[in-house]
C-alpha positions as CSV (number, residue, x, y, z in Angstrom):
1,X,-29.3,-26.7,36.7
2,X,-29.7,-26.5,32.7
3,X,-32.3,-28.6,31.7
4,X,-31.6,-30.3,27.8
5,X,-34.0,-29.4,25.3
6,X,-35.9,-32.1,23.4
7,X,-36.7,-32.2,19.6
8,X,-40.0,-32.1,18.7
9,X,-41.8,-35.1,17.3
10,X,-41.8,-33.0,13.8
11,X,-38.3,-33.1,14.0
12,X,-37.9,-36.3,15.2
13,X,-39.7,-37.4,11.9
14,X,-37.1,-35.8,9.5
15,X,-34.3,-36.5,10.9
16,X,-35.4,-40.1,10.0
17,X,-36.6,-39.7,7.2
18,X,-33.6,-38.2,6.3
19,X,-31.7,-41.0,7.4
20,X,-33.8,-43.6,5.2
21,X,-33.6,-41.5,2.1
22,X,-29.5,-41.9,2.5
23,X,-29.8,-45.2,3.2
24,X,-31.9,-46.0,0.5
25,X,-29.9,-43.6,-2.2
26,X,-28.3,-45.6,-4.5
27,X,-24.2,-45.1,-4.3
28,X,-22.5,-44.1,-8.3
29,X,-19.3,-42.3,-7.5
30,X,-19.0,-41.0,-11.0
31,X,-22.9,-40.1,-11.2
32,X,-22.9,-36.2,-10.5
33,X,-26.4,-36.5,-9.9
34,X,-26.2,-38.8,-7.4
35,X,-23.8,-37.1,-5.2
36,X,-24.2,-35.5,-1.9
37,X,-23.7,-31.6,-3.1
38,X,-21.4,-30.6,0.1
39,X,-19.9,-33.8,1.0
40,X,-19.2,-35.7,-2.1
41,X,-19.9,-33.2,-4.9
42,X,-17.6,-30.0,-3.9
43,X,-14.8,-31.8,-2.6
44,X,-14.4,-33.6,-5.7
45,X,-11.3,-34.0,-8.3
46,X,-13.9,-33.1,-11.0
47,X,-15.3,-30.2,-9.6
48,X,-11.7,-28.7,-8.7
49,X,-11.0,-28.8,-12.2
50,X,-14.2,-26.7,-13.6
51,X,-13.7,-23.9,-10.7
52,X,-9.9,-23.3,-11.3
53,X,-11.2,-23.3,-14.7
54,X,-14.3,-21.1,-14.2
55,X,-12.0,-18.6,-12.5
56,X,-9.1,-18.7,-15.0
57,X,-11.7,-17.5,-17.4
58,X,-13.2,-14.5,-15.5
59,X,-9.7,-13.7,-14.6
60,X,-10.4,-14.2,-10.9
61,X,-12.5,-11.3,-11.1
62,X,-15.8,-10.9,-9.5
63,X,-18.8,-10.3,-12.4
64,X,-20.7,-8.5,-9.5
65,X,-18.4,-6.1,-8.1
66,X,-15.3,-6.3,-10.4
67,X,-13.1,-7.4,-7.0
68,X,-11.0,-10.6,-6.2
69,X,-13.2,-13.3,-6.9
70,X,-12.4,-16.6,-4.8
71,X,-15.5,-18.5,-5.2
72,X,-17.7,-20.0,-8.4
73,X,-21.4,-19.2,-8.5
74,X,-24.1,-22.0,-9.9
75,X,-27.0,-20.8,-11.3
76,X,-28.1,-23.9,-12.3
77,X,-27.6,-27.5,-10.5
78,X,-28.8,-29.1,-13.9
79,X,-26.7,-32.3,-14.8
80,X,-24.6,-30.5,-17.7
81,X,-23.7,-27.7,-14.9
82,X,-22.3,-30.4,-12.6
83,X,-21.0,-32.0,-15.0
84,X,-18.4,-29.2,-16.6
85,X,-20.7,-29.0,-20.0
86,X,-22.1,-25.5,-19.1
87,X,-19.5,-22.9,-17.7
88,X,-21.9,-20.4,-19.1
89,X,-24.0,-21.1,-16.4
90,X,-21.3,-20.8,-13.8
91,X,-19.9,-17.6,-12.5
92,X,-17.0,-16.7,-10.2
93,X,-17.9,-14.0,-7.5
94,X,-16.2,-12.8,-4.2
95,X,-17.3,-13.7,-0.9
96,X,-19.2,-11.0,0.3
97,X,-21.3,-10.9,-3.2
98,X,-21.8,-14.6,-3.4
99,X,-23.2,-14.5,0.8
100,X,-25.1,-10.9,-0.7
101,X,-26.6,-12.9,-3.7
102,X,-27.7,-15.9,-1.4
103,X,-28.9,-14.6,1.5
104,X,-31.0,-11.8,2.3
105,X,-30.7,-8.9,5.2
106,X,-32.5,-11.0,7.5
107,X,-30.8,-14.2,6.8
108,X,-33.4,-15.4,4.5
109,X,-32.1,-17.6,2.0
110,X,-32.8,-16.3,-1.3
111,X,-34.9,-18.7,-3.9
112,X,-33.0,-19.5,-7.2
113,X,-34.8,-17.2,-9.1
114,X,-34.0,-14.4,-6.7
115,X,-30.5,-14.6,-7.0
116,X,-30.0,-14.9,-10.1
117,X,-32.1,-11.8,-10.6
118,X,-30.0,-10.2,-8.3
119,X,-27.1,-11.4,-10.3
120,X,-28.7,-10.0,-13.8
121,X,-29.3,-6.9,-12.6
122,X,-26.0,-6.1,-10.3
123,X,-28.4,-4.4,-8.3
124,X,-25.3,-4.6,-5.0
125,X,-26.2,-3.5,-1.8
126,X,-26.1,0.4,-1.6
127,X,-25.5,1.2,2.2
128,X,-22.3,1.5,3.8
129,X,-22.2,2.1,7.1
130,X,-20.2,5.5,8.9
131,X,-16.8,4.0,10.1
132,X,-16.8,4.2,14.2
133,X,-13.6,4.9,15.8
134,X,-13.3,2.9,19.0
135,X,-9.7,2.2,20.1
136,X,-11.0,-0.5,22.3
137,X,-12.2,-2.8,19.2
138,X,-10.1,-5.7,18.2
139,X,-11.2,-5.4,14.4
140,X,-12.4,-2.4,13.1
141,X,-14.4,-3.7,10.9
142,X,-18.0,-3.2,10.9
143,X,-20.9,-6.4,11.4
144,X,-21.8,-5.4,7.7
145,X,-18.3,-5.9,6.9
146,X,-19.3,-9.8,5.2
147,X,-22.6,-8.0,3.5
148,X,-20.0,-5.6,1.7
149,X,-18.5,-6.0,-1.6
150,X,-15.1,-4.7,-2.3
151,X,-15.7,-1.6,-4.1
152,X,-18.0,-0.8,-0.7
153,X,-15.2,-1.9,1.6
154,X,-12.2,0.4,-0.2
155,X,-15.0,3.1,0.3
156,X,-15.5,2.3,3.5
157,X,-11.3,2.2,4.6
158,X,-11.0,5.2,2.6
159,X,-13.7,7.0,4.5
160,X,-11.9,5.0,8.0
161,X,-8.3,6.5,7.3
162,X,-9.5,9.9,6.3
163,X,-11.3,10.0,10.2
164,X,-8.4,8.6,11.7
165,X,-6.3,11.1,10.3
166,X,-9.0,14.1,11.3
167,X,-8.6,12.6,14.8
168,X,-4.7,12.6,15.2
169,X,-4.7,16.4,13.8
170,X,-7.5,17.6,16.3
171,X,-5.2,15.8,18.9
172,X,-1.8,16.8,18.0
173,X,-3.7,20.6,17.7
174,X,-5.0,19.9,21.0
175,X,-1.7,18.8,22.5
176,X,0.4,21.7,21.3
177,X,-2.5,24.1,22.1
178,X,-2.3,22.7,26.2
179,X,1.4,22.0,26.1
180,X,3.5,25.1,26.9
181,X,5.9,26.5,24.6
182,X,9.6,25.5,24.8
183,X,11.7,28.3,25.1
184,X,15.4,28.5,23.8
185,X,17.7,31.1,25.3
186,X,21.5,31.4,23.6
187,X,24.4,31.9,25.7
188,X,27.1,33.7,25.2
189,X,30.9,32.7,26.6
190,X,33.9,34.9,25.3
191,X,33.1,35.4,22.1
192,X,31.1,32.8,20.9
193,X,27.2,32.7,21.1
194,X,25.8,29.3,21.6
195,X,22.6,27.9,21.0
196,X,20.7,24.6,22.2
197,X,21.2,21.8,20.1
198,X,17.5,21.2,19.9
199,X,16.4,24.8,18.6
200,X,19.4,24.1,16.1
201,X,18.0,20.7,15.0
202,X,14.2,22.4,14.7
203,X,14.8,25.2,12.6
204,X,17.4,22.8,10.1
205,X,14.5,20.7,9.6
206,X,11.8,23.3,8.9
207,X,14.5,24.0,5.9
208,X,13.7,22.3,2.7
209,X,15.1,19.3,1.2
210,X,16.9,19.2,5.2
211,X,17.6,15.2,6.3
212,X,14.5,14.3,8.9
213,X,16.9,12.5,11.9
214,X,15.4,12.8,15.1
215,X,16.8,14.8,17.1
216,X,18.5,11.7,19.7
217,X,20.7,11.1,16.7
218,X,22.5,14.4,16.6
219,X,22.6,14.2,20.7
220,X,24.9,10.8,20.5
221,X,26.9,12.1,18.0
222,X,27.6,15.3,19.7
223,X,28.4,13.0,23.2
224,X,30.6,11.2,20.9
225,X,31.8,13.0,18.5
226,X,31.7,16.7,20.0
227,X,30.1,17.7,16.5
228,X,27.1,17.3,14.8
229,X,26.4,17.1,11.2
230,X,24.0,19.8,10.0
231,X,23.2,19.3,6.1
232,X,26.8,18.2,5.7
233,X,28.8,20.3,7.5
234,X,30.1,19.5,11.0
235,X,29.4,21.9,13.8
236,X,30.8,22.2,17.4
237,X,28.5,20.9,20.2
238,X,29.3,21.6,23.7
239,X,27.3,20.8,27.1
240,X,26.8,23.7,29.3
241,X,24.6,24.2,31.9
242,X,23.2,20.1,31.4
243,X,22.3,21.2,27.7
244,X,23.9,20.5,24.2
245,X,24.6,23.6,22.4
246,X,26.1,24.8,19.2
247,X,28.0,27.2,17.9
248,X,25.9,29.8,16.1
249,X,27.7,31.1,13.6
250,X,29.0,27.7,12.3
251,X,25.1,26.6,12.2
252,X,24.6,29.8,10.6
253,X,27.5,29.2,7.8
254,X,25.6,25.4,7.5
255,X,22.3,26.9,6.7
256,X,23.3,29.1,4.4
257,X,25.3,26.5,2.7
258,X,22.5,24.2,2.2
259,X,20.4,26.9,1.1
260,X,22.9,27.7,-1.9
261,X,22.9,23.8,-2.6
262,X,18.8,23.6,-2.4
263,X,18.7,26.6,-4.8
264,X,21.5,25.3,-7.2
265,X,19.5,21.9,-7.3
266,X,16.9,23.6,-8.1
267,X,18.1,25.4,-11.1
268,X,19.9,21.9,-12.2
269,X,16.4,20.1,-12.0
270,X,14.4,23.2,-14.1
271,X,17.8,23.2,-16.8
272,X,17.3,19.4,-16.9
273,X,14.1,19.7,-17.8
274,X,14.7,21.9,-20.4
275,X,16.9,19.8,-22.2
276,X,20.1,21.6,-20.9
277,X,22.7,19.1,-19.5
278,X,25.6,20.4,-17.4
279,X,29.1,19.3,-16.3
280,X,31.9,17.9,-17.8
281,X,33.1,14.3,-18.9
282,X,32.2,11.8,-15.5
283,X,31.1,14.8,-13.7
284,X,28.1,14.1,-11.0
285,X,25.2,17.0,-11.2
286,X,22.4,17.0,-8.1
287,X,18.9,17.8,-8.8
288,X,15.6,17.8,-6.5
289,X,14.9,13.9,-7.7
290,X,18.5,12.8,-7.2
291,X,21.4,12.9,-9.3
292,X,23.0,12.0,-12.7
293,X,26.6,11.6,-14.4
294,X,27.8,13.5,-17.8
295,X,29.6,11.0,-19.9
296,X,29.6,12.9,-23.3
297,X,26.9,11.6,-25.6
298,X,25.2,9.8,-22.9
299,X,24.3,10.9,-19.3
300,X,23.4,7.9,-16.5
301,X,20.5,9.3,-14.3
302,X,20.4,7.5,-11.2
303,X,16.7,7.6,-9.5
304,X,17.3,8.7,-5.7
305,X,19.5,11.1,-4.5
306,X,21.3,8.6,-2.5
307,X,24.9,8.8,-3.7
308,X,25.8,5.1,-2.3
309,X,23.1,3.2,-4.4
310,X,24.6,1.3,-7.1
311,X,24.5,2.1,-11.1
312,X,21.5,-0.5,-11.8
313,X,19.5,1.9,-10.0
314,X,18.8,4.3,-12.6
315,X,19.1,4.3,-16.8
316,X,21.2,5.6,-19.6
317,X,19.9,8.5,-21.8
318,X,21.0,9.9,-24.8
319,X,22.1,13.6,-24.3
320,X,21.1,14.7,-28.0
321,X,17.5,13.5,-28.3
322,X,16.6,12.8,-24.4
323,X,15.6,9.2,-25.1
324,X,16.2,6.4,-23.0
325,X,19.2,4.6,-24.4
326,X,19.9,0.8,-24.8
327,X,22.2,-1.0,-22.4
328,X,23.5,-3.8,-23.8
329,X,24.6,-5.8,-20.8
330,X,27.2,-8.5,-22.9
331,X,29.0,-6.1,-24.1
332,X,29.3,-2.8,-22.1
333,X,27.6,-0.5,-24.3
334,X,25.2,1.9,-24.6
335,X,23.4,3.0,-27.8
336,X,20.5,5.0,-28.9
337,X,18.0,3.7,-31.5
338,X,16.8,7.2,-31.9
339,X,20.0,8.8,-33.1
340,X,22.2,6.1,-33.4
341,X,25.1,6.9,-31.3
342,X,27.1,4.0,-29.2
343,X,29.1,4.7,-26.2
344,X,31.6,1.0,-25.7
């Protein structure tokens, strides 16, 4: 059985004291001075007003750490500081550096004096402690996490993701280096050669600029479909021997397709660069970044290379001076200030 434990007869003494002193305090609503601090003082109308204006002129921005500041800072609790006559002596700081300026690593509470020394001096706590990955923690955060300032915790999730990302290569290494090798083996019926659908689908998308489906979404379109699409062009899929397979020379045909597009996009992106526009009037040209449309004196250049976006997308640029052109939206056309061309 727990036994309850008694105050002392020193604490007895002030807890009445305090008690008589509250009593005894005289009660002025609009006398700062005379205000409890926590109870009466902070949730006050008046002292609303200086913090949102305290903050507003630090631009939310911590003095100590240059981070989201959220809380206001006295260095003083004279009666012009309470009173809104002194914002010079108020401060807005974050969290973490408002606890760090306060309290010490012991959870001493600084004098006065010491923090605003500490304050002076930006003198921030320097250690940041070696991220710890433990899958079986809740938060990942470290118990210094509150003692941190914000540049010390984007150091510290910076140094976090960087381990995280060590440990799911040594894995994934570790993985392929245990896991045996698939093998693919072709087959050949009459005279077409055949090959699995999922050898097909690896070696499309170790080809550049190929589309990154997974590989389930070429299977249901060739249980569906009986083709696949393989960087635009269809190919047969067949099931034989409780496996999807291809034809090979019509992946073969698709490759080399793509290829030819991936190299001509290339050469459109390095001509674009140069200042060399191509096609004719309303023609569509493909690059690397995406795509744009000829029209004359004025080419649109949309900003992905998906061909379903709409127009707003992207900009209009003048085809003589390669500036961005004006878009007048009221009436339909397009103009360059540059070298003063309109397209209606």
């Amino acid at each position: 059985m727990s036994s309850t434990k008694l105050p002392t007869e020193d604490q007895v003494r002030q807890i009445l004291e305090e008690l008589r002193e509250r009593v005894s305090r005289p009660s002025d609503p609009n006398d700062v001075m005379l205000m409890d601090y926590r109870e009466e003082y902070l949730p006050s109308k008046l002292w609303h007003k200086i913090r949102r204006r305290v903050l507003k002129r630090d631009e939310k921005t911590c003095v100590f750490c240059r981070g989201h500041a959220d809380v206001v800072h006295h260095r003083s609790y004279e009666r012009d500081v309470l009173e809104g006559k002194a914002d010079h002596m108020l401060v807005s700081l974050c969290r973490a550096c408002h606890d760090y300026i306060h309290i010490d690593d012991v959870g001493r509470r600084r004098t006065m004096e010491e923090s605003d020394l500490i304050l002076l001096e930006k003198s921030p706590p320097t250690h940041i402690p070696e991220p710890i990955l433990d899958l079986r923690r809740k938060s990942p955060h470290p118990p210094e996490w509150s003692r941190m300032n914000s540049d010390q915790r984007k150091a510290w999730v910076t140094r976090n993701n960087s381990l995280r990302k060590e440990r799911t290569v040594a894995l994934k290494e570790k993985s392929e280096s245990v896991r045996p090798r698939r093998t693919y083996s072709a087959l050949i019926v009459g005279q077409r050669t055949w090959i699995p659908l999922r050898k097909a689908v690896e070696d499309y998308q170790c080809e550049k600029g190929a589309i990154s489906n997974a590989y389930g979404w070429y299977r249901n379109s060739a249980m569906h479909n009986g083709v696949v699409s393989i960087a635009g062009s269809s190919v047969i899929a067949k099931k034989m021997n409780n496996i999807w397979h291809v034809d090979a020379h019509e992946f073969s045909c698709a490759i080399e397709d793509h290829r030819s597009v991936q190299k001509l996009r290339k050469e459109m992106t390095e001509d674009y660069k140069s200042g060399i526009i191509h096609g004719s009037y309303g023609a569509r040209i493909e690059t690397e970044w995406g795509y744009y449309e000829n029209w004359g004196d004025f080419r649109f250049r949309y900003n992905t290379a998906l061909a379903l976006r709409m127009r707003e997308s992207g900009a209009w640029y003048c085809n003589s001076c390669n500036e961005r052109a004006s878009d007048n939206d009221e009436n339909h056309g397009v103009s360059c200030l540059k070298c003063g061309k309109v397209r209606s």
